[in-house]
N, CA, C and O atoms as a Tinker XYZ file with bonds, in Angstrom:
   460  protein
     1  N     -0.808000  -40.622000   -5.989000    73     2
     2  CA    -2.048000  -41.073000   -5.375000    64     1     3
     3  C     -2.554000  -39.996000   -4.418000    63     2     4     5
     4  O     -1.862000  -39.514000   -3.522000    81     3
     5  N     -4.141000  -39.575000   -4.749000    73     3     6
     6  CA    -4.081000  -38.366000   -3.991000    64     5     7
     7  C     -4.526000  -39.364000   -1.936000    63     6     8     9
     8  O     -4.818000  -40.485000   -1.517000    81     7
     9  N     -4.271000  -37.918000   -1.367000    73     7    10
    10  CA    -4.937000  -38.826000    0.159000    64     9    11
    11  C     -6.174000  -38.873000    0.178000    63    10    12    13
    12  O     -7.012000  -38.366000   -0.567000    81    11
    13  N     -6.279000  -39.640000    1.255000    73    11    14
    14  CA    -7.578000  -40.366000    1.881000    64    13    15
    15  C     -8.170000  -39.230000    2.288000    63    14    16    17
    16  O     -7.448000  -38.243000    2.432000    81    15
    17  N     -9.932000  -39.102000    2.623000    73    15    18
    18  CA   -10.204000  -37.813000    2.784000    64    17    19
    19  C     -9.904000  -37.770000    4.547000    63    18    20    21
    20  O     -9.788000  -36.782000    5.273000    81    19
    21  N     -9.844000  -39.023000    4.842000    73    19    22
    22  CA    -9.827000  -38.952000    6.654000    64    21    23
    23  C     -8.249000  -37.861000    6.870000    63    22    24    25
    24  O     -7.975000  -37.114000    7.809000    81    23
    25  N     -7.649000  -38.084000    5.918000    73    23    26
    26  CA    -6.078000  -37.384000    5.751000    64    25    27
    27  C     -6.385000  -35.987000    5.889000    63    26    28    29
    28  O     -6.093000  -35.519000    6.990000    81    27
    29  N     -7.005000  -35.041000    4.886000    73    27    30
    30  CA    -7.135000  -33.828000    4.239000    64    29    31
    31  C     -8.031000  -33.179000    5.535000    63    30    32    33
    32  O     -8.010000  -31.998000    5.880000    81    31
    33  N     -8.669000  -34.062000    6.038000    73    31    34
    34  CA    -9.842000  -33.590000    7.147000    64    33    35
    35  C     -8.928000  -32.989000    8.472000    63    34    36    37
    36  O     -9.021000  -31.801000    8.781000    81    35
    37  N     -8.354000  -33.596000    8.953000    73    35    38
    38  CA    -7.242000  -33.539000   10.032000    64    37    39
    39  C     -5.945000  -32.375000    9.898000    63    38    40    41
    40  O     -5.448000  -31.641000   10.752000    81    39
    41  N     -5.736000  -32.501000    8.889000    73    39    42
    42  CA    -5.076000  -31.211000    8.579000    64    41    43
    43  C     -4.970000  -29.859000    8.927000    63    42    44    45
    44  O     -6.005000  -29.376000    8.468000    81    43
    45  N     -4.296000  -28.902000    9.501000    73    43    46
    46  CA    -4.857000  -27.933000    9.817000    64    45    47
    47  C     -4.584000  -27.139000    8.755000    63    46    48    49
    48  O     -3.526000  -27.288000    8.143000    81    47
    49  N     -5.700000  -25.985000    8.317000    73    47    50
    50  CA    -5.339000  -24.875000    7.194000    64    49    51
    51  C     -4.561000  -24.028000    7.506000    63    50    52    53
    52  O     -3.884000  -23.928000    8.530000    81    51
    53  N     -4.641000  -23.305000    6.518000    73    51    54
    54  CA    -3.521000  -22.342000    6.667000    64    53    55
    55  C     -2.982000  -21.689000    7.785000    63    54    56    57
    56  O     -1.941000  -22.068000    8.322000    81    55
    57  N     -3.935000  -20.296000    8.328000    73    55    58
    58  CA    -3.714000  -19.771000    9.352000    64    57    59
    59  C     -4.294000  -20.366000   10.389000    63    58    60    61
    60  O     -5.074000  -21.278000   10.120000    81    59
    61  N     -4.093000  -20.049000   11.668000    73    59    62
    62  CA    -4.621000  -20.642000   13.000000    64    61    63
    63  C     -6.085000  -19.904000   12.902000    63    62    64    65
    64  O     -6.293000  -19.017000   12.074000    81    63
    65  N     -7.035000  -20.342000   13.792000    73    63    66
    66  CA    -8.069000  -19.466000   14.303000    64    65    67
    67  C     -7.678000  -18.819000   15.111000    63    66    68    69
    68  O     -6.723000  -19.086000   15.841000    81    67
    69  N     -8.589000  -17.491000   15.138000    73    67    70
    70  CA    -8.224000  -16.364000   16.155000    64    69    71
    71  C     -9.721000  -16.005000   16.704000    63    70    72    73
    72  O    -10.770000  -16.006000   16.061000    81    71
    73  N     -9.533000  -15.731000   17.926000    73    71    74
    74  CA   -10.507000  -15.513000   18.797000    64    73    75
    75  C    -11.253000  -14.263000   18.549000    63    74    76    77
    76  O    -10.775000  -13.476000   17.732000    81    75
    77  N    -12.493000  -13.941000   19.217000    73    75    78
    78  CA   -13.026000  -12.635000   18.908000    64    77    79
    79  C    -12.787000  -11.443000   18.967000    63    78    80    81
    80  O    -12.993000  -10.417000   18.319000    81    79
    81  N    -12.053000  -11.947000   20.358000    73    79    82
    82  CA   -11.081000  -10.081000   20.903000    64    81    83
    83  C     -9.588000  -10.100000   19.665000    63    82    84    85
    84  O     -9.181000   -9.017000   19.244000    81    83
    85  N     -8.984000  -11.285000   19.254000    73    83    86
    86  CA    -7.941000  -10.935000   18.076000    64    85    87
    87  C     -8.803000  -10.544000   16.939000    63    86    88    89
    88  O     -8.270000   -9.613000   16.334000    81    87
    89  N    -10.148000  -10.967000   16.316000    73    87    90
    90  CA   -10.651000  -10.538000   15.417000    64    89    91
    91  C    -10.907000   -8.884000   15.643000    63    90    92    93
    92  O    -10.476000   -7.871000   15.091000    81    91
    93  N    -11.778000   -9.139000   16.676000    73    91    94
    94  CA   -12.030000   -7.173000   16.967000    64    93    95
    95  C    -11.241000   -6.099000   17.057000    63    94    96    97
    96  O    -11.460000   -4.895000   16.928000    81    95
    97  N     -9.908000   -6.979000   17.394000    73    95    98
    98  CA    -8.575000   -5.732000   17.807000    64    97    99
    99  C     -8.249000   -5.832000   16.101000    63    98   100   101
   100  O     -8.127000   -4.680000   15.683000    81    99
   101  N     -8.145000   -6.422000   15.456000    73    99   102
   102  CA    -7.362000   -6.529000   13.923000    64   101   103
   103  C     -8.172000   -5.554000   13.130000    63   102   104   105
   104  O     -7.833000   -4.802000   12.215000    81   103
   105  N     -9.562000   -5.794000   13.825000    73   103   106
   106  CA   -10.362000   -5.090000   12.482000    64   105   107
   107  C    -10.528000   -3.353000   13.136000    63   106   108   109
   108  O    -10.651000   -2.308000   12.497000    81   107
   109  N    -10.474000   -3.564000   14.549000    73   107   110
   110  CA   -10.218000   -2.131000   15.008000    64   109   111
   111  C     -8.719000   -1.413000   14.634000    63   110   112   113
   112  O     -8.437000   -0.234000   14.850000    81   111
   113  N     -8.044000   -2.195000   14.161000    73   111   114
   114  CA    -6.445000   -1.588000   13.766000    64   113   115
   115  C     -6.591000   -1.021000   12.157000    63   114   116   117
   116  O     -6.207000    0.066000   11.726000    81   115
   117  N     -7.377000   -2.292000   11.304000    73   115   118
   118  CA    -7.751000   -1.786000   10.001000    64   117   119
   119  C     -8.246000   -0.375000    9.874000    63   118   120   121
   120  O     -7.805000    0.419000    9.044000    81   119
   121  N     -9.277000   -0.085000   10.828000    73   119   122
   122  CA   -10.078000    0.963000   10.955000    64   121   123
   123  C     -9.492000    2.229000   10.856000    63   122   124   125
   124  O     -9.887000    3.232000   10.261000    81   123
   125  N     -8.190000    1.975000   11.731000    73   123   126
   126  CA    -7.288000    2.950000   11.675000    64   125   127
   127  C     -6.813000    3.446000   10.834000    63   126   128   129
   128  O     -6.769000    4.606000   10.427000    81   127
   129  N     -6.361000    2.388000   10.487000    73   127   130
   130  CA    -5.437000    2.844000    8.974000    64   129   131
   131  C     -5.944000    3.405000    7.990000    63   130   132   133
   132  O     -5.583000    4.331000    7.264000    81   131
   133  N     -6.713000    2.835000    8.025000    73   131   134
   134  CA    -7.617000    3.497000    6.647000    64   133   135
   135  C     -8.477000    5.111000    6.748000    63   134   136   137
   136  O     -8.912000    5.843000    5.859000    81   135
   137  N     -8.472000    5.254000    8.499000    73   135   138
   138  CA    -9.053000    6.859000    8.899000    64   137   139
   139  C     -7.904000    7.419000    8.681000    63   138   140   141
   140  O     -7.936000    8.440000    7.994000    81   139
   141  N     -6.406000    6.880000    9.245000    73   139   142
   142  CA    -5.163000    7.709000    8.675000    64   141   143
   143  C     -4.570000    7.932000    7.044000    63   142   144   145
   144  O     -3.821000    8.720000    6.466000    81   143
   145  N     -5.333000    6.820000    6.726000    73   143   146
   146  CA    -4.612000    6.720000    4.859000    64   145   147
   147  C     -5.554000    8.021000    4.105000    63   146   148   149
   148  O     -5.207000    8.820000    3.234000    81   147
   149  N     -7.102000    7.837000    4.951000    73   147   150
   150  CA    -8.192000    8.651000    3.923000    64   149   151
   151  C     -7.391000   10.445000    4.326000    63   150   152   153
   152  O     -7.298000   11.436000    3.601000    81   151
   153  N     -6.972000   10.230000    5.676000    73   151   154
   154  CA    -6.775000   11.892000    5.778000    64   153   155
   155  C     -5.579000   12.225000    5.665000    63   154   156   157
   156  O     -5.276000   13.364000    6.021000    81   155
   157  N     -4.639000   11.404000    5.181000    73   155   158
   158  CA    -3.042000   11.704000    4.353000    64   157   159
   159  C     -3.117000   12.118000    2.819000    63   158   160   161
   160  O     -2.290000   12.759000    2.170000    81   159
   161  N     -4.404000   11.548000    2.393000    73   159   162
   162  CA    -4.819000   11.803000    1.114000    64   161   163
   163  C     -5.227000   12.969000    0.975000    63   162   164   165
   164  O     -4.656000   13.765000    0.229000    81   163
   165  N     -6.627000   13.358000    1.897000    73   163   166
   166  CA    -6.560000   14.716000    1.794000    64   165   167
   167  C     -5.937000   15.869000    2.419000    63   166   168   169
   168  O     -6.268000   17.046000    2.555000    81   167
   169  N     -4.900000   15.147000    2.770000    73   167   170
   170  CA    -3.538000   16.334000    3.425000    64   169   171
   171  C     -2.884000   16.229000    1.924000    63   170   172   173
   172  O     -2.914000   17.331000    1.375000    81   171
   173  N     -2.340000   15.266000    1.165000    73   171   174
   174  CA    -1.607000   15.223000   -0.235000    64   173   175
   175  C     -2.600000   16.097000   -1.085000    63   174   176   177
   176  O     -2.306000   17.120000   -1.704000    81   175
   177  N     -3.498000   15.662000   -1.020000    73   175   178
   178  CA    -4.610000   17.042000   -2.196000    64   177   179
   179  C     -4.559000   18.188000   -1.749000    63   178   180   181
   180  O     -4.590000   18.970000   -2.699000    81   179
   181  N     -4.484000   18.805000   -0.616000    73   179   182
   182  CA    -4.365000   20.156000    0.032000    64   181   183
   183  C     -3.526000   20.526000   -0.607000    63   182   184   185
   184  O     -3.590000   21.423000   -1.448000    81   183
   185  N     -2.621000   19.898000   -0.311000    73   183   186
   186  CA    -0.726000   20.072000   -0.179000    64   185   187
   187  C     -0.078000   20.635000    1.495000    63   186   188   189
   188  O      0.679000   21.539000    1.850000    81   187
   189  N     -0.757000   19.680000    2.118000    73   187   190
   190  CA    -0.292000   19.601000    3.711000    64   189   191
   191  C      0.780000   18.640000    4.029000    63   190   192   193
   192  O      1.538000   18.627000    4.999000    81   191
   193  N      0.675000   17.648000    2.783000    73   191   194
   194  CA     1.249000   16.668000    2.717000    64   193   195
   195  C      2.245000   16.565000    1.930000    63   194   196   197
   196  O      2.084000   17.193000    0.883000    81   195
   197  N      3.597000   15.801000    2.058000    73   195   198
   198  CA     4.681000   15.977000    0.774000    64   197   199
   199  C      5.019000   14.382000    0.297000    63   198   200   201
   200  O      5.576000   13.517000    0.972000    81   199
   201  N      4.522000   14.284000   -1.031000    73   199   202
   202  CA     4.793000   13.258000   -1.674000    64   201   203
   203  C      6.138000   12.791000   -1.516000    63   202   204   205
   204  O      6.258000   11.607000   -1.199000    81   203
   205  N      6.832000   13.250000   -1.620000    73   203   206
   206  CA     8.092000   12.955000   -2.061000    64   205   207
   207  C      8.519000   12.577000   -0.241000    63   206   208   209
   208  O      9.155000   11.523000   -0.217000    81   207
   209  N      8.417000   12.883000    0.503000    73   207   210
   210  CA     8.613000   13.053000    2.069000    64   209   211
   211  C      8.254000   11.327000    1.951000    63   210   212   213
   212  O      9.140000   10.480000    1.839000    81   211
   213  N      6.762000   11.010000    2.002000    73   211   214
   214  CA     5.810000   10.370000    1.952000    64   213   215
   215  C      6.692000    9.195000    1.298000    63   214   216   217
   216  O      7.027000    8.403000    2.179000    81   215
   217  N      7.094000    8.894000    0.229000    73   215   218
   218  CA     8.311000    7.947000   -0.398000    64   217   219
   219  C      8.904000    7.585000    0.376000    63   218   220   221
   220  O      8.961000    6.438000    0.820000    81   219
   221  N      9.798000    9.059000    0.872000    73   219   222
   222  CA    11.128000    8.499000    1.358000    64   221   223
   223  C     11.614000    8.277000    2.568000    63   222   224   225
   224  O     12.788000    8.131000    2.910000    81   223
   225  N     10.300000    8.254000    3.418000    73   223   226
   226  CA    10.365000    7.851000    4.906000    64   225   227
   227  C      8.742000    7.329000    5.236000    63   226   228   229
   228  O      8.124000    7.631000    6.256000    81   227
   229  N      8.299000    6.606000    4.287000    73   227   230
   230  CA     6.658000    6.341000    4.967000    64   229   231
   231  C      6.586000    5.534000    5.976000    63   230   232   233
   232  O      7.116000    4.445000    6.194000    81   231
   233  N      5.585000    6.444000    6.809000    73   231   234
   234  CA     5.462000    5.639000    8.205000    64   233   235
   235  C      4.534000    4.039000    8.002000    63   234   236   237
   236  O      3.686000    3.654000    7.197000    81   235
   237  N      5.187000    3.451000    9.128000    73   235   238
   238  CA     4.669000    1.796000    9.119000    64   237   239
   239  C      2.916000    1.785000    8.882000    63   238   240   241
   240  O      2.520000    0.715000    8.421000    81   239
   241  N      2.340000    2.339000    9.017000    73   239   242
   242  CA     0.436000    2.172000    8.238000    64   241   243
   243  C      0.524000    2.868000    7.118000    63   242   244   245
   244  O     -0.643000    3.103000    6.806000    81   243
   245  N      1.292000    3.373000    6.266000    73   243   246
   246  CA     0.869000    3.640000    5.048000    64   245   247
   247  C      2.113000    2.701000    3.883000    63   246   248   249
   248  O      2.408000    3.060000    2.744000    81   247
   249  N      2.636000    1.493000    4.601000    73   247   250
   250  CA     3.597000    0.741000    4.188000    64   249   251
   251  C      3.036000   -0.454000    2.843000    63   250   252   253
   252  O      3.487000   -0.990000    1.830000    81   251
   253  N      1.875000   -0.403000    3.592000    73   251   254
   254  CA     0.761000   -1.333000    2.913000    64   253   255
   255  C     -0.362000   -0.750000    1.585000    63   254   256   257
   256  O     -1.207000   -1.394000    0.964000    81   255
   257  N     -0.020000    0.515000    1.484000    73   255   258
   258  CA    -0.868000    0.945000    0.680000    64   257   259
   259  C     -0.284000    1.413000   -0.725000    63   258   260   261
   260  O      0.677000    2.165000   -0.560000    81   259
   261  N     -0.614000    1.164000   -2.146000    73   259   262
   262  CA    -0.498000    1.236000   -3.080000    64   261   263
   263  C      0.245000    2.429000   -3.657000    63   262   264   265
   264  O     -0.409000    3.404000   -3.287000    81   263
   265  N      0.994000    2.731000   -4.178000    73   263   266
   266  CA     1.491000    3.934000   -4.787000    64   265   267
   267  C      0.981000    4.349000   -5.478000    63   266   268   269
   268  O      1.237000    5.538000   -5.665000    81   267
   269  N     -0.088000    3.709000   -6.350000    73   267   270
   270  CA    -0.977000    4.692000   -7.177000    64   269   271
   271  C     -1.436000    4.935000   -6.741000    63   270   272   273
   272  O     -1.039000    6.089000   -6.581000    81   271
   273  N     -2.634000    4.771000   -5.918000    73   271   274
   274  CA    -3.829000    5.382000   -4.813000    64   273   275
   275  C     -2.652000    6.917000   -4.142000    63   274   276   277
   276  O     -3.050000    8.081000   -4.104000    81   275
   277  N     -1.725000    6.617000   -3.850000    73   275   278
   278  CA    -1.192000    7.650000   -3.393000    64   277   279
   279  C     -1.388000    8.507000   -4.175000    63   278   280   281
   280  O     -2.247000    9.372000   -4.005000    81   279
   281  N     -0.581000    8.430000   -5.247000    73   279   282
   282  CA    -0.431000    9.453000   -6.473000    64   281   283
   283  C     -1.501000   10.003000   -6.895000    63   282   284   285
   284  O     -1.457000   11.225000   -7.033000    81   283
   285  N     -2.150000    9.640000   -7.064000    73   283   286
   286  CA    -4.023000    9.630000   -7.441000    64   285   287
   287  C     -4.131000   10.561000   -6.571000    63   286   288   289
   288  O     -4.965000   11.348000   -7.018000    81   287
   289  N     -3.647000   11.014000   -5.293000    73   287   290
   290  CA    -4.166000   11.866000   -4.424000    64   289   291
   291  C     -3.450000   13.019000   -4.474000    63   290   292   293
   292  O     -3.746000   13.883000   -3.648000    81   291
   293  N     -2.274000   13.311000   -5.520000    73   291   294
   294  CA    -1.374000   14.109000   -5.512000    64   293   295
   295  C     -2.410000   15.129000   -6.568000    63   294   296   297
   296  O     -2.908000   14.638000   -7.582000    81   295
   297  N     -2.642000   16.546000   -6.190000    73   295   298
   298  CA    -3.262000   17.060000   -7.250000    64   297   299
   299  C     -2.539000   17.331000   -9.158000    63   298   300   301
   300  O     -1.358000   17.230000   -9.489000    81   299
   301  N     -3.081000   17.488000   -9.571000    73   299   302
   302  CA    -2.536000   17.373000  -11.343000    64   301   303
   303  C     -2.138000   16.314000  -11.334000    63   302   304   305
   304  O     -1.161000   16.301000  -12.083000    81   303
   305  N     -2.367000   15.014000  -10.769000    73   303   306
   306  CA    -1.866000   13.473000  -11.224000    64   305   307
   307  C     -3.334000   13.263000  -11.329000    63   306   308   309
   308  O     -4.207000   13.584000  -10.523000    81   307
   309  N     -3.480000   12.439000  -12.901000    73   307   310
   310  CA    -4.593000   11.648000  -12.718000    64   309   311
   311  C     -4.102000   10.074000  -13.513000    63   310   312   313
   312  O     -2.919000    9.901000  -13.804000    81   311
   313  N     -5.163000    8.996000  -13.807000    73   311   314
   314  CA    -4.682000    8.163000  -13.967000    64   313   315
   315  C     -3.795000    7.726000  -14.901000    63   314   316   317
   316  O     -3.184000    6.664000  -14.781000    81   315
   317  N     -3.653000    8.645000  -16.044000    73   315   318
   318  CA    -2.734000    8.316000  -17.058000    64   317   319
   319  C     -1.595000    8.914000  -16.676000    63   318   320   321
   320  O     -0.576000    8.286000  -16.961000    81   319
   321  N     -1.457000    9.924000  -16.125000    73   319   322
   322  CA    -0.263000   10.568000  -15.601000    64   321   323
   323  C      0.421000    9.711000  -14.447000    63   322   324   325
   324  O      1.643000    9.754000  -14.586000    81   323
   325  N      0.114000    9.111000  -13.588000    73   323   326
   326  CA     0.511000    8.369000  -12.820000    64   325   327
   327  C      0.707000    6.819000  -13.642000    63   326   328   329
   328  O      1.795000    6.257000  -13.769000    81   327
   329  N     -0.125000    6.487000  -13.964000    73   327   330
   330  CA     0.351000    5.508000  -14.734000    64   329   331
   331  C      1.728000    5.332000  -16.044000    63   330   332   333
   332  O      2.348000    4.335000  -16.415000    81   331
   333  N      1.801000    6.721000  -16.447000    73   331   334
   334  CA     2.920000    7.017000  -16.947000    64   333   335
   335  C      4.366000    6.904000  -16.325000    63   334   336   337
   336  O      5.391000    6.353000  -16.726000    81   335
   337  N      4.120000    7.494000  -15.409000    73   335   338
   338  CA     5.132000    7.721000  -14.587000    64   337   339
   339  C      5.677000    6.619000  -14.171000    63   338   340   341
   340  O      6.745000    6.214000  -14.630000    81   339
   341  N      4.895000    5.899000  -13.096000    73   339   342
   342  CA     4.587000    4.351000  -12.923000    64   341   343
   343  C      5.927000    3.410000  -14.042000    63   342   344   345
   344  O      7.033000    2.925000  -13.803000    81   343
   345  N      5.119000    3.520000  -15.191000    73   343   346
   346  CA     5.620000    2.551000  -16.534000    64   345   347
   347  C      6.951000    3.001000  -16.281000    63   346   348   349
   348  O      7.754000    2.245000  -15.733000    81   347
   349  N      7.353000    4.495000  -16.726000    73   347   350
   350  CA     8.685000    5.105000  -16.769000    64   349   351
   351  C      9.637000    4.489000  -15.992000    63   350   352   353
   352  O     10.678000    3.984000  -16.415000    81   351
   353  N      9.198000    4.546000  -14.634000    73   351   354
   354  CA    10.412000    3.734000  -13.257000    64   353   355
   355  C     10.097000    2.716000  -13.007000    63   354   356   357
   356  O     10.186000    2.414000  -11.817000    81   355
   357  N      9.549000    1.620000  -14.024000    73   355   358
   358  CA     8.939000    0.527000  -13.891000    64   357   359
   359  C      8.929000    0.014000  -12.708000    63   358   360   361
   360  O      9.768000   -0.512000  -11.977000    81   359
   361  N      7.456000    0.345000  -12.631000    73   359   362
   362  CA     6.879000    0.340000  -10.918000    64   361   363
   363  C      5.397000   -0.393000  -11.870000    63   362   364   365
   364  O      4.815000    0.043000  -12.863000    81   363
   365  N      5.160000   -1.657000  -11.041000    73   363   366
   366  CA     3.827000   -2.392000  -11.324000    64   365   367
   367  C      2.777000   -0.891000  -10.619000    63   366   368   369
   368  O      3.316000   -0.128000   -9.817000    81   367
   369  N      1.536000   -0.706000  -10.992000    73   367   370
   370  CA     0.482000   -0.240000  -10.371000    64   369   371
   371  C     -0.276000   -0.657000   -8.963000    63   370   372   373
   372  O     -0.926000    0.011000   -8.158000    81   371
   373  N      0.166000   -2.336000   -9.028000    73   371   374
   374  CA    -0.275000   -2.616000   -7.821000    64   373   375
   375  C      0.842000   -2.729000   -7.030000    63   374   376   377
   376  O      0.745000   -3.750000   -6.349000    81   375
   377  N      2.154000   -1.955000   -6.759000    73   375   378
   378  CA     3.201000   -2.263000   -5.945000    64   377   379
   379  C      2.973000   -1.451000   -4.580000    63   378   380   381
   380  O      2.246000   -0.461000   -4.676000    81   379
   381  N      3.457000   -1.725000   -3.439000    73   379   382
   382  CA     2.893000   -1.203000   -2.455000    64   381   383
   383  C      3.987000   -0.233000   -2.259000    63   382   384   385
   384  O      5.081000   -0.238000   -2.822000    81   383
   385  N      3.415000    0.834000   -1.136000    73   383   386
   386  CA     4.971000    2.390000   -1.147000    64   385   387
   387  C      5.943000    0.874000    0.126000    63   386   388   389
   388  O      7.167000    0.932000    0.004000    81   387
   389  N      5.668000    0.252000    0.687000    73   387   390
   390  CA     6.656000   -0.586000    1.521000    64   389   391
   391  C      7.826000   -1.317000    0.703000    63   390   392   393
   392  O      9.049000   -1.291000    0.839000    81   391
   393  N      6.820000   -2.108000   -0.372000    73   391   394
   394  CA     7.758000   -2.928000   -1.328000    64   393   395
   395  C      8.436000   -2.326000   -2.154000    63   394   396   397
   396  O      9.219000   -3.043000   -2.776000    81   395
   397  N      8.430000   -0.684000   -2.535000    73   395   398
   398  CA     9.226000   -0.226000   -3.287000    64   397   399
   399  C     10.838000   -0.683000   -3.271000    63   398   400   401
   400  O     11.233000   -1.061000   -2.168000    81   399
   401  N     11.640000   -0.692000   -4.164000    73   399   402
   402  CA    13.102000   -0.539000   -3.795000    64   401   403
   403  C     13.866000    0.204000   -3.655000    63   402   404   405
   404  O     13.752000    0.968000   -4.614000    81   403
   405  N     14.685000    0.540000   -3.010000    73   403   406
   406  CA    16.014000    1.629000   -3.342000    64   405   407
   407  C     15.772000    2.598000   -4.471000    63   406   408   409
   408  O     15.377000    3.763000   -4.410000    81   407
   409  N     16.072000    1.915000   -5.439000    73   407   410
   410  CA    16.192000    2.088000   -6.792000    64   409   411
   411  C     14.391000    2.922000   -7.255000    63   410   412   413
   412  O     14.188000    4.088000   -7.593000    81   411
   413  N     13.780000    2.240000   -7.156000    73   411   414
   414  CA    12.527000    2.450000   -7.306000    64   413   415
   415  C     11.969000    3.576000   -7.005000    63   414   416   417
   416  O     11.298000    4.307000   -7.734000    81   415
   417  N     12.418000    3.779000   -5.301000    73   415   418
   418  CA    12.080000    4.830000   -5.003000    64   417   419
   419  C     12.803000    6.275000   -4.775000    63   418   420   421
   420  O     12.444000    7.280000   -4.162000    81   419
   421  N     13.509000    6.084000   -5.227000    73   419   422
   422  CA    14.641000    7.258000   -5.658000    64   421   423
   423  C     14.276000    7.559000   -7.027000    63   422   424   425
   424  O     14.254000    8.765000   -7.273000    81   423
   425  N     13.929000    6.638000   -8.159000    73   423   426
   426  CA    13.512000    6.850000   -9.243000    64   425   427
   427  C     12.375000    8.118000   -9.521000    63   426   428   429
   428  O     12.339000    9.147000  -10.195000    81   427
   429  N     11.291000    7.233000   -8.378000    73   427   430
   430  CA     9.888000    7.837000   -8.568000    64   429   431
   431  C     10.059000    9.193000   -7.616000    63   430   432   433
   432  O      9.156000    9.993000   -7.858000    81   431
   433  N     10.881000    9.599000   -6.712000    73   431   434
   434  CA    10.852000   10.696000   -6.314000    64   433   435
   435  C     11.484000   11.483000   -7.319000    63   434   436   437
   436  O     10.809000   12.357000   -7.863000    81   435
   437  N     12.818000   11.293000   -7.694000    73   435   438
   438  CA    13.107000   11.935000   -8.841000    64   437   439
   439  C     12.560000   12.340000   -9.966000    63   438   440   441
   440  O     13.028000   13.399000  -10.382000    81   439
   441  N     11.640000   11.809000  -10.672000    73   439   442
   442  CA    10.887000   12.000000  -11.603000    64   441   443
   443  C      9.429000   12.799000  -11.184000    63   442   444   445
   444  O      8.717000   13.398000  -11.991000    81   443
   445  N      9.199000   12.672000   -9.890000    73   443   446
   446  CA     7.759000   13.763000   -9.222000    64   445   447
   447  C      8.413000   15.175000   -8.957000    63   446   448   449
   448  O      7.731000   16.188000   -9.114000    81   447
   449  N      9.993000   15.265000   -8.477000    73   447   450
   450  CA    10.249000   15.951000   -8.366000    64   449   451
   451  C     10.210000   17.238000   -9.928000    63   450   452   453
   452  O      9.631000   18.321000   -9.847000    81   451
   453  N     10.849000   16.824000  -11.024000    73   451   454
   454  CA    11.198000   16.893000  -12.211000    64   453   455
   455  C     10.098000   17.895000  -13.033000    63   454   456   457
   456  O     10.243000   18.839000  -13.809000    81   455
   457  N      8.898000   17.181000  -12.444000    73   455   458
   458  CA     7.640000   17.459000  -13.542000    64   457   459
   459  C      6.615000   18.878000  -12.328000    63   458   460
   460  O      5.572000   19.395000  -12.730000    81   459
């Protein structure tokens, strides 16, 4: 029997509300990350940057960001090549460099290293 709507109304959703200064500080933190992710990328296209480094110690704001987008930024990787690679150490495309595993990421350094 589903509930009464007086039930469903009262309920609280998911997350709490957050105030304006938690909204403004969150979206001023986003801001960040993403000015640090855009210019790690073009430190990785330079080659200022070391992929393999980047794996195996990524700092806490680039924990959240995709391993392909990374790779994508590695020069001579483009999407089939990374996606290859990807398949090879069966790594989903949308897996993040945080959620990698052990395994995973020893894999995928090994194999960037290789080629």
């Amino acid at each position: 029997m589903p509930p009464a709507p007086s039930d469903t109304a009262s309920k609280p959703s998911g997350a709490p509300e957050r105030s304006l200064v938690q909204r403004m500080e969150a979206l001023q933190r986003a801001n960040e990350i993403r000015t640090k992710r855009a210019q790690l990328k073009r430190d990785l296209r330079a080659g200022r940057a070391s992929i393999h480094q980047l794996l195996l110690e990524p700092p806490d704001w680039v924990e959240t960001a995709k391993v392909f987008d990374m790779l994508l930024a590695v020069p001579k990787y483009g999407r089939v090549k990374v996606n290859k690679v990807l398949q090879q150490c069966r790594i989903s495309p949308s897996k993040t460099i945080g959620g990698l595993s052990e395994r995973q990421r020893a894999e995928l350094v090994g194999m960037l290293r290789a080629r």
